[in-house]
N, C-alpha and C positions, 0 to 999 in steps of 0.2 A: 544606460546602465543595465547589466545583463543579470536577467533575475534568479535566486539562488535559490536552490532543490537539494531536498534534502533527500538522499539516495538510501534504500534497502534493500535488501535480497530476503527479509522475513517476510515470509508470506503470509502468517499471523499477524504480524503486525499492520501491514496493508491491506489486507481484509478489514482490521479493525479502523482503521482509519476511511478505508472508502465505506464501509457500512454509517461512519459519523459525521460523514459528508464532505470528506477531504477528496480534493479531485487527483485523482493519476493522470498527472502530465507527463508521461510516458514513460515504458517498458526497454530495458535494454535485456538482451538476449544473446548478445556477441560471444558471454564468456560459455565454456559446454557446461560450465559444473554449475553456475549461478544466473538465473534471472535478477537484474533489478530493477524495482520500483522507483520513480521519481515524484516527489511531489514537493510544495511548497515552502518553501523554508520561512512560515510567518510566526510571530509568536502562539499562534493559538495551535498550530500544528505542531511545534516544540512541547507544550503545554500537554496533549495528548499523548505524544509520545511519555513523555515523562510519568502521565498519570498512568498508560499502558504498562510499563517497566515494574509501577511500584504498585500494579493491582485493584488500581481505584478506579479502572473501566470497568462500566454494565451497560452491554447490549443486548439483545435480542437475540437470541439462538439461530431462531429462521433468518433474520436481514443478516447476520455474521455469515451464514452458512451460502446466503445467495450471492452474497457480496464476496468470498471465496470464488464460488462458481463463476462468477464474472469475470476476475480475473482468470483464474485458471482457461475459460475460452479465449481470453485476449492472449495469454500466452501463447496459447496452440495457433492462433491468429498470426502472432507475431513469428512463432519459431518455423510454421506449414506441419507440425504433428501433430 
């Protein structure tokens, strides 16, 4: 059985998810206008997301802002710019 990912192109939101220790199982880069993010389709990552949306996340300014930067190198990683 092939495991389901739940896909974004919010880059806000995938910050916040990898700062709260959701793993990025992979970046697509194919389309010019949108990156997207892959990650786990479990209840507790639904669960985030949800609480994301309706404003009931608090993190950390620095681990949000580092965990942006992270991605933003895998992108450059992933795209060569």
């Amino acid at each position: 059985m092939e495991k389901q990912l739940i896909k974004t192109a919010d880059l806000t939101l995938s910050s916040t998810l990898l700062c709260l220790g959701c793993d990025v199982l992979g970046i697509d880069a194919t389309d010019n206008r949108r990156i997207f993010f892959f990650f786990n389709d479990d209840p507790s990552t639904r669960t985030l997301i949800s609480d994301f949306w309706g404003g009931k996340i608090k993190v950390n300014p620095l681990e949000l802002a580092n965990s942006r930067r992270e991605l933003l190198t895998r992108i450059h990683e992933e795209t060569g710019k």
